[in-house]
DOGUMAR-961454 format. One record per residue (C-alpha): residue number from 0; residue in one letter; x, z, y. Coordinates in pm, 1 decimal. Example, Ala and Ser with C-alpha at 12.3 -4.5 7.8 and 13.67 -1.06 7.14 Angstrom:
2
+-----+--------+----------+----------+----------+
: num : residu :        X :        Z :        Y :
+-----+--------+----------+----------+----------+
:   0 :      a :   1230.0 :    780.0 :   -450.0 :
:   1 :      s :   1367.0 :    714.0 :   -106.0 :
+-----+--------+----------+----------+----------+
END
This chain:
361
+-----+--------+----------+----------+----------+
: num : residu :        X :        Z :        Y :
+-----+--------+----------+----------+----------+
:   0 :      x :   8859.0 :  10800.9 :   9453.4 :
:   1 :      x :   8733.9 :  10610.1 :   9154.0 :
:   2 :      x :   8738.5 :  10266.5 :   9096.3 :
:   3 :      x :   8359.4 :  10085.6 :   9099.2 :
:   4 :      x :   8472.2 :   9727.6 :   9007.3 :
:   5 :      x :   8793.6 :   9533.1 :   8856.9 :
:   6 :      x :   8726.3 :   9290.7 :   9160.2 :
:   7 :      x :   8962.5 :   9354.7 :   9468.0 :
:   8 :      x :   8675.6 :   9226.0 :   9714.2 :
:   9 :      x :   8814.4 :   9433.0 :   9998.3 :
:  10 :      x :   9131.7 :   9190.4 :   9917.0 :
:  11 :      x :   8903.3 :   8900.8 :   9893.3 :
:  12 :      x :   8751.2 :   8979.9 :  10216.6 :
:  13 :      x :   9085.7 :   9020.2 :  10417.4 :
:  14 :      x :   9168.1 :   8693.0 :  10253.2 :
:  15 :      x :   8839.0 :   8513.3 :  10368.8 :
:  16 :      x :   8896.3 :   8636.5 :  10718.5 :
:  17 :      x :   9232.7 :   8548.2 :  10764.5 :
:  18 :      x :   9180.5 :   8199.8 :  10635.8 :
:  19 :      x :   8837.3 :   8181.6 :  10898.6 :
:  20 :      x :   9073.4 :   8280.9 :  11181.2 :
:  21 :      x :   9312.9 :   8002.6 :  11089.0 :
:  22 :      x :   8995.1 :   7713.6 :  11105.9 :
:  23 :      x :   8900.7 :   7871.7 :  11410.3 :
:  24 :      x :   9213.4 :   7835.2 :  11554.3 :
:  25 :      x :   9259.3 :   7457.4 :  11481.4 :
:  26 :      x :   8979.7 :   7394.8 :  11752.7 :
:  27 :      x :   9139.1 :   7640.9 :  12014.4 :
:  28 :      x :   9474.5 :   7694.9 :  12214.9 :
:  29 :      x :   9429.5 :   8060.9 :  12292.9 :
:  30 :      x :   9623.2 :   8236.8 :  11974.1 :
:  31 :      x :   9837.3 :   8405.4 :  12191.4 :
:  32 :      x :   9556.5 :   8597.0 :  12392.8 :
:  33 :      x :   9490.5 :   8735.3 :  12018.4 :
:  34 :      x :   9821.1 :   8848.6 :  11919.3 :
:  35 :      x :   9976.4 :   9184.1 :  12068.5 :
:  36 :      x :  10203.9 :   9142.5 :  12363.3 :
:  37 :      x :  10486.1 :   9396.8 :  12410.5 :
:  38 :      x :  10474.7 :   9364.0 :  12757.4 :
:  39 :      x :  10094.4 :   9363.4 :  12810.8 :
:  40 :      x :   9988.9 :   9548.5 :  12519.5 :
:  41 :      x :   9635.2 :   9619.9 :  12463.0 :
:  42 :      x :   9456.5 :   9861.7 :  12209.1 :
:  43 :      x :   9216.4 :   9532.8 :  12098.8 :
:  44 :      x :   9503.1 :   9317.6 :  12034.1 :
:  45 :      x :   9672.0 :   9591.6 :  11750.7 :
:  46 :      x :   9400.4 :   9499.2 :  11532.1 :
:  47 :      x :   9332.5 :   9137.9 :  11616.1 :
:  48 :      x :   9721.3 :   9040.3 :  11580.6 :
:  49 :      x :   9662.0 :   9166.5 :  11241.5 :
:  50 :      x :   9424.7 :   8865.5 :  11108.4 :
:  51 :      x :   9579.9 :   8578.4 :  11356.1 :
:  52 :      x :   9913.3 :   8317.1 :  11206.6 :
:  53 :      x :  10118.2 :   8107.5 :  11396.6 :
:  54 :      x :  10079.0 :   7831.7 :  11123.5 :
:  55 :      x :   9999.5 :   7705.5 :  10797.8 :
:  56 :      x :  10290.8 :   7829.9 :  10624.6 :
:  57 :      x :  10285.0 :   8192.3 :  10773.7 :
:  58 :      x :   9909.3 :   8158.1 :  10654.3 :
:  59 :      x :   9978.1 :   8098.1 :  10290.0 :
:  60 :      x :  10312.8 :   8325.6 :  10268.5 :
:  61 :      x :  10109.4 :   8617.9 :  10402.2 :
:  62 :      x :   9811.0 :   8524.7 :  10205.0 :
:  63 :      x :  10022.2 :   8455.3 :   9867.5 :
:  64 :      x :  10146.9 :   8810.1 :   9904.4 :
:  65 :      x :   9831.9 :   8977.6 :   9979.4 :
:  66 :      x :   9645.8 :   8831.5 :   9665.6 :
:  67 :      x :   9948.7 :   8962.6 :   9455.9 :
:  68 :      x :   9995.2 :   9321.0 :   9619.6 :
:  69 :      x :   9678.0 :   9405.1 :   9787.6 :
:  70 :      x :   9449.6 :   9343.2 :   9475.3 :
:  71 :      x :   9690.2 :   9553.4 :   9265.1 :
:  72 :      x :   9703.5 :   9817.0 :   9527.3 :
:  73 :      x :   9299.3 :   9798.0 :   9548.6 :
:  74 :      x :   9248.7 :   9833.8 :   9192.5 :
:  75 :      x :   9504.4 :  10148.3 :   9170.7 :
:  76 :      x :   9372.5 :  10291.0 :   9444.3 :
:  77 :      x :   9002.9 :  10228.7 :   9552.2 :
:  78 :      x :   8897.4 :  10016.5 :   9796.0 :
:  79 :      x :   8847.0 :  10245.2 :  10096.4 :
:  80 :      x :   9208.8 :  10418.0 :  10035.1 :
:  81 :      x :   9359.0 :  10019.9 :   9991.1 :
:  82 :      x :   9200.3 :   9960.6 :  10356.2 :
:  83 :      x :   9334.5 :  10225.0 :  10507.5 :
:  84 :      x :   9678.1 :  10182.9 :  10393.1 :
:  85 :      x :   9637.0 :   9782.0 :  10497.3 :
:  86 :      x :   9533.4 :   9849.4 :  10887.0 :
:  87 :      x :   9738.3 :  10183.7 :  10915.6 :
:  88 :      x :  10041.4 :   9995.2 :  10775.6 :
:  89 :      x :   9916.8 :   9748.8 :  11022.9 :
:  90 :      x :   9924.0 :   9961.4 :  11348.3 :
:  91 :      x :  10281.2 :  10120.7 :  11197.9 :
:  92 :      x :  10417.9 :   9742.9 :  11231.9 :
:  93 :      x :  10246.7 :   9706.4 :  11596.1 :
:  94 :      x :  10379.0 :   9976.4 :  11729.9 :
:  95 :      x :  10785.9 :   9942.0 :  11556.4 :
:  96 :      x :  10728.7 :   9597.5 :  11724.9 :
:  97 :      x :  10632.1 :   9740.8 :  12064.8 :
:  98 :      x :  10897.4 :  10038.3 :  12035.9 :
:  99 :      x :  11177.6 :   9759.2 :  11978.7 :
: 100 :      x :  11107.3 :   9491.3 :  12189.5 :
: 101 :      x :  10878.0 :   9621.1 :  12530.0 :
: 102 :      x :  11205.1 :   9583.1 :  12774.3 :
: 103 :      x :  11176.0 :   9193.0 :  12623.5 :
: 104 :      x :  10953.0 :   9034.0 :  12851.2 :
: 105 :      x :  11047.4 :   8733.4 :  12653.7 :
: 106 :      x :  10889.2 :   8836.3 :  12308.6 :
: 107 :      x :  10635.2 :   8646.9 :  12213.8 :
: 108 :      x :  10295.9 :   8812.6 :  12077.5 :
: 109 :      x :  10317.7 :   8949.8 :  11764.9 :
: 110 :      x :  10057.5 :   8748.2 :  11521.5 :
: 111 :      x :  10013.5 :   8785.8 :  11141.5 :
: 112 :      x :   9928.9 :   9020.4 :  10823.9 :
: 113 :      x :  10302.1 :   9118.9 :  10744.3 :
: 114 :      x :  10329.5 :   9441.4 :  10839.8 :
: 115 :      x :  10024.5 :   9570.7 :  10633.3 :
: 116 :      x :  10148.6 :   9367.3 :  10319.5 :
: 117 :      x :  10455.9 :   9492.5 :  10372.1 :
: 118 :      x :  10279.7 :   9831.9 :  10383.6 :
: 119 :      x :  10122.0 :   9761.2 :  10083.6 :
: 120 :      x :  10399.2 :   9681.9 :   9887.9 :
: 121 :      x :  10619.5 :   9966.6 :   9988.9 :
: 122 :      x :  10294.8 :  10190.3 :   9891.3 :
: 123 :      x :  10239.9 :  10071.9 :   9575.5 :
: 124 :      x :  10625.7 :  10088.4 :   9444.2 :
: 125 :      x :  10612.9 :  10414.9 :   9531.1 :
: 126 :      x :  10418.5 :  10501.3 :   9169.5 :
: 127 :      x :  10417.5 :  10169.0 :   8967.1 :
: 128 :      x :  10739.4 :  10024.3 :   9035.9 :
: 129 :      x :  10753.5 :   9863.8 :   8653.1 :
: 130 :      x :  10414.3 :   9698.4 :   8704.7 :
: 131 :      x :  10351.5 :   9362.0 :   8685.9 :
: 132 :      x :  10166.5 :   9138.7 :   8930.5 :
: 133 :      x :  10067.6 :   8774.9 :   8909.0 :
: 134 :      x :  10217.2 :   8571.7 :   9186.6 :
: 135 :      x :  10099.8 :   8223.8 :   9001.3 :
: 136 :      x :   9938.9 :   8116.0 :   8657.3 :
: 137 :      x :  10116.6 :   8269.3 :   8387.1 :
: 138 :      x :  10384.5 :   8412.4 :   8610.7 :
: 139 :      x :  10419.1 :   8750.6 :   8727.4 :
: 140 :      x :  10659.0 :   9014.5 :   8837.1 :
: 141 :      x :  10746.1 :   9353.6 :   8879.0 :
: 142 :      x :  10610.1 :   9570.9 :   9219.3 :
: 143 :      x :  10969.1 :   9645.6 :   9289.3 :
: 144 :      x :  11069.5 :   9305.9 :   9249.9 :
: 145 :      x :  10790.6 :   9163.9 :   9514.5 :
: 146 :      x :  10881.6 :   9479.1 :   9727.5 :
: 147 :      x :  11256.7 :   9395.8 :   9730.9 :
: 148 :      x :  11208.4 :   9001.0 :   9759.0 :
: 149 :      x :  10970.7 :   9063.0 :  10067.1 :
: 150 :      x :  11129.8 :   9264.5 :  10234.1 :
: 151 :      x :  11491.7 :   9063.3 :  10184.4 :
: 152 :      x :  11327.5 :   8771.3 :  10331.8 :
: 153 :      x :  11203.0 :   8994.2 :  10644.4 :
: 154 :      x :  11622.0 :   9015.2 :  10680.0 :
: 155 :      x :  11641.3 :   8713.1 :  10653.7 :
: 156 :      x :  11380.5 :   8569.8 :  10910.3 :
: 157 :      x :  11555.3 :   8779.8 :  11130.6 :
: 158 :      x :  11927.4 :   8677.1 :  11087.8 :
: 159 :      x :  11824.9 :   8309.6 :  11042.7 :
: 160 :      x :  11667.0 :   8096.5 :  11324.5 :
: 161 :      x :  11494.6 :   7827.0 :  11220.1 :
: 162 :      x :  11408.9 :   7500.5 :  11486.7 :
: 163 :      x :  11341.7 :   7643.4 :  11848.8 :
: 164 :      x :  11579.2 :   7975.1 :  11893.9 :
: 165 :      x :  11346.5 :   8222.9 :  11955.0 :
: 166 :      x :  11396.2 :   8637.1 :  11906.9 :
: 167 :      x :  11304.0 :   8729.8 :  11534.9 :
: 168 :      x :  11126.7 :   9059.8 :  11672.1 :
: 169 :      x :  10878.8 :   9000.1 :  11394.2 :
: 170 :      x :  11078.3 :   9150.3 :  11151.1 :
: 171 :      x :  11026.5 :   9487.5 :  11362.3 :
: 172 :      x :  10698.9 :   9491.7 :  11266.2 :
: 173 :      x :  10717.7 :   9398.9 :  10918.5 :
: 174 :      x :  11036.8 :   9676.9 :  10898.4 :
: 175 :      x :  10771.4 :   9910.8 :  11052.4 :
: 176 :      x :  10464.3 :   9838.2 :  10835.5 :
: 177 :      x :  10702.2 :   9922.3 :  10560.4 :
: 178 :      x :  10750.1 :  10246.3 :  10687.4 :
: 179 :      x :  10384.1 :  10279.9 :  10765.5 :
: 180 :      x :  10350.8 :  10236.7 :  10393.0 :
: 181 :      x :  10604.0 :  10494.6 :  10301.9 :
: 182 :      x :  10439.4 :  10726.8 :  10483.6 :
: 183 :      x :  10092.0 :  10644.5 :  10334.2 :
: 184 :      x :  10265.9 :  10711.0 :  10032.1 :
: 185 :      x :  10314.0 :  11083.1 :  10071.6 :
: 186 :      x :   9994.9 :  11139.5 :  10274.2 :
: 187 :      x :   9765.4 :  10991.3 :  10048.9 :
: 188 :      x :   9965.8 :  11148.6 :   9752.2 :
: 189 :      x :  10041.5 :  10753.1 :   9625.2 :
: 190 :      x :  10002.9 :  10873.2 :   9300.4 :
: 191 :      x :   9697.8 :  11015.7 :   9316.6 :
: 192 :      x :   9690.2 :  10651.0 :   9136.1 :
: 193 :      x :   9801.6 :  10867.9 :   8840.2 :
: 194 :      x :   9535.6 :  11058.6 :   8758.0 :
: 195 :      x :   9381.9 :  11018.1 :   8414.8 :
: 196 :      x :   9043.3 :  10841.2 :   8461.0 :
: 197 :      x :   9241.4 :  10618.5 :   8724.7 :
: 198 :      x :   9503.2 :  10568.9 :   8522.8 :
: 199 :      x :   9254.4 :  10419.1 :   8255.4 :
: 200 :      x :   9104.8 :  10217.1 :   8436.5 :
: 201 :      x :   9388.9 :  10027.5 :   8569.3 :
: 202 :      x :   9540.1 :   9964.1 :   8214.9 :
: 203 :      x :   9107.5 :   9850.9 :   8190.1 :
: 204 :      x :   9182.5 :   9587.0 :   8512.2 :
: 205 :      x :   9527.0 :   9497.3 :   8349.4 :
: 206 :      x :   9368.7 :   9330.1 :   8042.1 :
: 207 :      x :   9479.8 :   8981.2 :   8146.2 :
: 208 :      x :   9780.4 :   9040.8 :   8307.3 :
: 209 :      x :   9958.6 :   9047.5 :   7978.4 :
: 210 :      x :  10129.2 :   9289.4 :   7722.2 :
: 211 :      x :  10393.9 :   9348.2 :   7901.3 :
: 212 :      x :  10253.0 :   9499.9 :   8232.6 :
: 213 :      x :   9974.9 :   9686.3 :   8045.3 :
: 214 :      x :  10284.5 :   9899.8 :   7856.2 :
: 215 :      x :  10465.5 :   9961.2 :   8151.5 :
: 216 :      x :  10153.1 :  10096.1 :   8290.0 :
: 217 :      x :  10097.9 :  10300.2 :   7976.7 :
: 218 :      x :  10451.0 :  10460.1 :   7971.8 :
: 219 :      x :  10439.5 :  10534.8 :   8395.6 :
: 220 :      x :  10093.0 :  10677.5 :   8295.9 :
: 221 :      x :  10210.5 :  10930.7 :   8036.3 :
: 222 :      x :  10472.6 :  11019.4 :   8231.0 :
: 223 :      x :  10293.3 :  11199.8 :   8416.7 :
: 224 :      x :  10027.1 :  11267.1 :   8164.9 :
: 225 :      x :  10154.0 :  11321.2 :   7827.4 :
: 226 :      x :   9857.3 :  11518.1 :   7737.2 :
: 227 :      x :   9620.2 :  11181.8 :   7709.7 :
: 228 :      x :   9589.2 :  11143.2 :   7390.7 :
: 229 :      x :   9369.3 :  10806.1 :   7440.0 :
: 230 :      x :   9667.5 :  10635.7 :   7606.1 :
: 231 :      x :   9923.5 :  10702.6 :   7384.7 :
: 232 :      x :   9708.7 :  10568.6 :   7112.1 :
: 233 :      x :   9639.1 :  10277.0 :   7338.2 :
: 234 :      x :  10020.1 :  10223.9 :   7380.2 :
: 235 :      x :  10049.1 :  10211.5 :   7012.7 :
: 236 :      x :   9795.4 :   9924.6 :   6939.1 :
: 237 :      x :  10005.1 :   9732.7 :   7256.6 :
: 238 :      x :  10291.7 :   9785.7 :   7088.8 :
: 239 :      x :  10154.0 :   9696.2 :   6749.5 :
: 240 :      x :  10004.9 :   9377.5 :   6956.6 :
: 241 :      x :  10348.8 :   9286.1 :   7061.2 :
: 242 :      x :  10465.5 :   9290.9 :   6689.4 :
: 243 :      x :  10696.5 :   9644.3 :   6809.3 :
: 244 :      x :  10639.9 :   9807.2 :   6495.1 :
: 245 :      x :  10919.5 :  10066.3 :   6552.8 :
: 246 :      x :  10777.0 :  10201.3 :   6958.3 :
: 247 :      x :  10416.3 :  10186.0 :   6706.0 :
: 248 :      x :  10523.0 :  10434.4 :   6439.8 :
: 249 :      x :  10755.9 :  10659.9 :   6715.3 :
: 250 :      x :  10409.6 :  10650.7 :   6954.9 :
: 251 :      x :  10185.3 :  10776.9 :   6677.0 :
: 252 :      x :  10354.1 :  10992.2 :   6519.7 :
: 253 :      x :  10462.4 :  11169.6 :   6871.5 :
: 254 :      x :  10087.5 :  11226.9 :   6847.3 :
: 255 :      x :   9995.4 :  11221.1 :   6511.5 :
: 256 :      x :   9910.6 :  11626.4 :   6432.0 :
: 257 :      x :   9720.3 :  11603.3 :   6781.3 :
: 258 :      x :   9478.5 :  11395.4 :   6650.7 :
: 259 :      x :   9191.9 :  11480.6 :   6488.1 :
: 260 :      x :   8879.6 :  11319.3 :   6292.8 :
: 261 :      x :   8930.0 :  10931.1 :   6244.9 :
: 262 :      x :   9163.0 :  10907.8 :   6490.3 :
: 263 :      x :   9415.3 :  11082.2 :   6268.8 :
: 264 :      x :   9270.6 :  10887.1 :   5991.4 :
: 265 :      x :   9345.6 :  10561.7 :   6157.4 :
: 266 :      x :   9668.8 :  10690.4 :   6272.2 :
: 267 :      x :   9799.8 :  10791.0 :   5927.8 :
: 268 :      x :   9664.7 :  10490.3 :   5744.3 :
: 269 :      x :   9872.0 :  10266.9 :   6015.7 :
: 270 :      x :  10181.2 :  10457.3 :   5948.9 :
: 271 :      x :  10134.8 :  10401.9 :   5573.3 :
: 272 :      x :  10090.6 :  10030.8 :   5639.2 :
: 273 :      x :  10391.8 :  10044.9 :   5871.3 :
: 274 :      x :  10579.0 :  10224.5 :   5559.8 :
: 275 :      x :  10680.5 :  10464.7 :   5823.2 :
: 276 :      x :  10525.6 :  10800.1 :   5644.4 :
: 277 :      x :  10826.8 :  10903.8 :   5514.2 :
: 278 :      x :  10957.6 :  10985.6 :   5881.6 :
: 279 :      x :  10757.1 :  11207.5 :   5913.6 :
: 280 :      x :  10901.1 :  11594.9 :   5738.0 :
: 281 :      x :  10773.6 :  11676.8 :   5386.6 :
: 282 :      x :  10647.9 :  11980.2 :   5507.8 :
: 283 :      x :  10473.1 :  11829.6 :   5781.4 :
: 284 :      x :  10269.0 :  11547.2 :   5552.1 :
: 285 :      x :  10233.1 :  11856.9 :   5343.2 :
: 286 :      x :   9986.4 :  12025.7 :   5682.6 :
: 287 :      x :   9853.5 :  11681.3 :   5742.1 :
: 288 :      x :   9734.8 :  11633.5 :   5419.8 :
: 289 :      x :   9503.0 :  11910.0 :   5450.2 :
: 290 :      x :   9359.7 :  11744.8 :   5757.9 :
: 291 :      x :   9257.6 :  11442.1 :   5576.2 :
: 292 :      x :   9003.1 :  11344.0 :   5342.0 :
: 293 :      x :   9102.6 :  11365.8 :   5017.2 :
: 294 :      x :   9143.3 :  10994.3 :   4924.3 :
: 295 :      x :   9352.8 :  10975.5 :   5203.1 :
: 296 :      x :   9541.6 :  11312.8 :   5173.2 :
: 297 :      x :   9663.8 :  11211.9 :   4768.1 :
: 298 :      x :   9835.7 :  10911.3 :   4983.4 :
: 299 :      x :  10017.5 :  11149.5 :   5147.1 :
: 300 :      x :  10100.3 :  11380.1 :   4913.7 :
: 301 :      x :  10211.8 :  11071.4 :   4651.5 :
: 302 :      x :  10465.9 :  11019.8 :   4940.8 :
: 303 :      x :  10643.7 :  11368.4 :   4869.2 :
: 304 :      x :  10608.8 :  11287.7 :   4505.6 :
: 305 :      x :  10792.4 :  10989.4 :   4516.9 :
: 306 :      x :  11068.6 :  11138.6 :   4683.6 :
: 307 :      x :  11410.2 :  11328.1 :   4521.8 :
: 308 :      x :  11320.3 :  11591.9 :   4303.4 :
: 309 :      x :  11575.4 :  11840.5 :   4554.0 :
: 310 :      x :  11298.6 :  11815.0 :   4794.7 :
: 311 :      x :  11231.2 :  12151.3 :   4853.1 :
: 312 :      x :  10855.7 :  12068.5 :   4940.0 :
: 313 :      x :  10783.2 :  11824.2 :   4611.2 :
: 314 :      x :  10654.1 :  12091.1 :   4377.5 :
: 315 :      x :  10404.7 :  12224.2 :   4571.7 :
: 316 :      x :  10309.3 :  11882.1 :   4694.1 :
: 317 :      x :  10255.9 :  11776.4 :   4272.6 :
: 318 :      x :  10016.0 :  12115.7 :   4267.2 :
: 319 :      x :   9819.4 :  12005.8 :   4560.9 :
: 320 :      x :   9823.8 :  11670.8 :   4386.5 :
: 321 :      x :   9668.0 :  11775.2 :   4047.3 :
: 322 :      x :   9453.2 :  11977.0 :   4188.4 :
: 323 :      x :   9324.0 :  11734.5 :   4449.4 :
: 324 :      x :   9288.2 :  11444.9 :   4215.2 :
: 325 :      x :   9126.7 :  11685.8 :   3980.1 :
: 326 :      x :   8820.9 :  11708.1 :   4216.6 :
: 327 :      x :   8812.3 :  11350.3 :   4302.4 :
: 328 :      x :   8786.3 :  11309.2 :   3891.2 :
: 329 :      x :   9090.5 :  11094.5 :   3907.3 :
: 330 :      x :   9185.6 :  11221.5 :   3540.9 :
: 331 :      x :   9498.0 :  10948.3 :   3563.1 :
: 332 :      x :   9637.5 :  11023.1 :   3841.3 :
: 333 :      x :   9610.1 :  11379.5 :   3794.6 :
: 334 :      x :   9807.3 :  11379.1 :   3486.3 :
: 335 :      x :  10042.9 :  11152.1 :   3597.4 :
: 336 :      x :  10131.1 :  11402.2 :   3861.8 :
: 337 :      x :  10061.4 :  11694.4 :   3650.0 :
: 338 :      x :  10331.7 :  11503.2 :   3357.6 :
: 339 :      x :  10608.0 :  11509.1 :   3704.6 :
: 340 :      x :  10558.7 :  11878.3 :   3759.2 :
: 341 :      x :  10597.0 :  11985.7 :   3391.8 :
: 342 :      x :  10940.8 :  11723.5 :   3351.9 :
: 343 :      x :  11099.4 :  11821.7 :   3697.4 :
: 344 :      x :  11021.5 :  12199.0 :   3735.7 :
: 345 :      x :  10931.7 :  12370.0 :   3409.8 :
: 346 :      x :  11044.0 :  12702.9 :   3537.9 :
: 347 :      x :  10928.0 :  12655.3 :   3867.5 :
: 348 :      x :  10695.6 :  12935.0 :   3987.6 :
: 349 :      x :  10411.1 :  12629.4 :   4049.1 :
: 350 :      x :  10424.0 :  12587.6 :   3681.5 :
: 351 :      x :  10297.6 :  12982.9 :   3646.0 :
: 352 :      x :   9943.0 :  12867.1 :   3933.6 :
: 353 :      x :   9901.4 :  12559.4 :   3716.6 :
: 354 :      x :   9886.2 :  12807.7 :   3419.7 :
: 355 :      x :   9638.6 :  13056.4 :   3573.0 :
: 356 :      x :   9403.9 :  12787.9 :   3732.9 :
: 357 :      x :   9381.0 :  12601.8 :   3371.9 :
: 358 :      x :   9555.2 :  12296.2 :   3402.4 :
: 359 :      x :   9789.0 :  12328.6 :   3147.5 :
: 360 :      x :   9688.7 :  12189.7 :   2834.3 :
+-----+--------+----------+----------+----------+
END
């Protein structure tokens, strides 16, 4: 399913109706009838639970995950797929709930979002477990990190009782939606989030969330597409961003003879600057220099020049040289390289070419 807009409005929606059902609950006394009972349960009540808290402060710690998660998982995933996962997740946590604690007719209703965030989250570790989220301004953290800290304090809402002892059977559901989430995971294919046009745009959506999580997206995307050419050169200009100028030169050349046109212009030119050519085998600048334009190709081929005259490639290189610099009437230059050949291989067989083309004086 492809992505129409960077805006989570599904999330913004769930959001805006939670918050609603909280003001409309400061006037009234009847929560309860809206939350699922174990011991009366009714198929209205699975969903309604879903967008009903018990207070202020389960409001905003639901909420506070759902903005983090749910508009990551919405972006990844589409909108219709996100909602799905967030009231199937949902119903998993209802019914844990009602599988743990129907013989307790002392339960109290189950009320909140928990068990689809915790859905969510589960789902969305599942493929992107290195992303980054924003849980305030200028902080963020890792899926797996949210994932593990939410569900640790599900453990712990259900060891620790805070004020009036009642059961903790909430953490049944939120245990459950978790599961729900799992299972989303592998039905939906969770990283069907991988494929390429996806993929881009959710590095696209990522553009303020940092350089950080927009290579950690990059490197989970090639993972499982190493074939994208576009991405790795986008993980290059991150890198080169973050000032990473060794992950730059490794990225491009990994790609380097799959480029072609101005890309591998671009590409080779940035290695140059990076003064990270010489990586790169002899015989290999040797190929790409017949890629390149010829302004650009002498660059390259100067770099075998330059190098110890043992180098088995470096008198060819010099013959390409002359002759390339020849036809760019670079007189110079050509001499200058033509002066190397003569000095440092006089008996080579390159001297005998050089001799039948003419360019020996």
């Amino acid at each position: 399913m492809s992505i129409r807009s960077r805006t989570p409005l599904v999330t913004l929606l769930l959001i805006a109706v939670n918050i609603v059902a909280a003001f409309y609950f400061l006037v009234r006394t009847d929560i309860n009838s809206y939350g699922f009972s174990a011991s009366e349960p009714s198929f209205l009540t699975i969903f309604t639970s879903m967008f009903v808290h018990a207070n202020a402060i389960h409001l905003l710690g639901n909420m506070v995950f759902l903005a983090a998660v749910g508009a990551a998982v919405e972006i990844a995933t589409g909108s219709l797929r996100f909602l799905a996962v967030y009231l199937l997740s949902g119903i998993f946590g209802v019914v844990v709930f009602w599988l743990s604690v129907r013989h307790n007719f002392a339960a109290p209703p189950l009320v909140g979002a928990s068990g689809c965030i915790s859905g969510c989250a589960v789902y969305y570790s599942l493929k992107y477990t290195k992303l980054r989220v924003p849980l305030a301004p200028k902080a963020s953290a890792t899926v797996a990190i949210v994932t593990i800290v939410w569900l640790a304090l599900q453990v712990v809402g259900a060891l620790i009782k805070i004020g009036e002892p009642m059961p903790a059977t909430g953490f049944f559901a939120h245990l459950g939606g978790a599961v729900g989430g799992m299972l989303m995971g592998f039905v939906f294919r969770a990283p069907d989030l991988g494929s390429k046009k996806l993929g881009h745009q959710v590095y696209e959506a990522l553009n303020d969330q940092g350089l950080d999580a927009q290579i950690a997206h990059l490197k989970q995307h090639l993972k499982a597409h190493p074939d994208d050419i576009e991405m790795h050169l986008k993980l290059a200009e991150e890198y080169g961003r973050l000032g990473d100028k060794k992950d730059e030169s490794q990225t491009l050349r990994n790609v380097l003879f799959q480029l072609k046109g101005e890309d591998a212009e671009r590409a080779t030119v940035r290695l140059i600057e990076l003064k990270q050519l010489d990586e790169i085998p002899a015989i290999r600048r040797r190929q790409l220099a017949d890629r390149l334009p010829k302004e650009l190709a002498s660059k390259v081929l100067w770099s075998i020049a330059s190098m110890a005259i043992a180098e088995p490639q470096r008198p060819e290189a010099l013959l390409e040289l002359v002759g390339l610099l020849r036809d760019n009437e670079d007189p110079k230059e050509s001499m200058l390289a033509m002066d190397l050949l003569k000095a440092d291989y006089p008996t080579h067989s390159v001297m005998e070419i050089a001799k039948q083309r003419g360019w020996l004086a």
